[in-house]
Each structure stands twice: as structure tokens, then as C-alpha cells.
C-alpha positions, 0 to 999 in steps of 0.5 A: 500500500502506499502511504501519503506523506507530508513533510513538516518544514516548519519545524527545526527537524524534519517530521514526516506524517504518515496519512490515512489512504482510505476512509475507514476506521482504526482497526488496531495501532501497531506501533506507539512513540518512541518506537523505531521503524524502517520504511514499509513497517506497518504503523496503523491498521486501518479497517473499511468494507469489511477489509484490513489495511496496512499504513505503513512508514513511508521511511525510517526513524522514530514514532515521535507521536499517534494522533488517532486512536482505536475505533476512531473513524478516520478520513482519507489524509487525515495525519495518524502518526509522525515520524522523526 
């Protein structure tokens, strides 16, 4: 699956967010802050029509926050995560 990403330029290090790719809701989060991740890791699971999908890191570094929660419904580009 592709991830959207959207670099942070506003800040002093570069922040990448990892968005929702579909509408649907947050299935199950696999990774909480402070947690490393390589690209492709999954970081959220999002679940729409009856379907389980991956978001994954689009690059490595550092969960520096979730920004979704559980059984929250979720808007296609809507920011899940943050990465350092």
C-alpha cells in the first residue's frame, strides 16, 4: 500500500506524517512513540468494507507521536502518526 506523506518544514527537524489512504476506521495501532521503524513497517491498521489495511512508514526513524486512536473513524489524509 502506499502511504501519503507530508513533510513538516516548519519545524527545526524534519517530521514526516504518515496519512490515512482510505476512509475507514482504526482497526488496531501497531506501533506507539518512541518506537523505531524502517520504511514499509506497518504503523496503523486501518479497517473499511469489511477489509484490513496496512499504513505503513513511508521511511525510517522514530514514532515521535499517534494522533488517532482505536475505533476512531478516520478520513482519507487525515495525519495518524509522525515520524522523526
Amino acid at each position: 500500500m502506499t502511504s501519503l506523506v507530508r513533510r513538516n518544514y516548519f519545524s527545526h527537524a524534519m517530521a514526516t506524517e504518515v496519512r490515512a489512504h482510505i476512509t475507514g476506521t482504526v482497526w488496531k495501532i501497531e506501533k506507539k512513540p518512541g518506537d523505531s521503524v524502517s520504511e514499509g513497517d506497518t504503523v496503523v491498521i486501518l479497517e473499511s468494507m469489511k477489509m484490513e489495511m496496512p499504513v505503513e512508514a513511508p521511511g525510517s526513524g522514530t514514532i515521535s507521536s499517534i494522533k488517532c486512536k482505536e475505533g476512531q473513524a478516520v478520513d482519507e489524509g487525515m495525519v495518524l502518526a509522525t515520524i522523526d
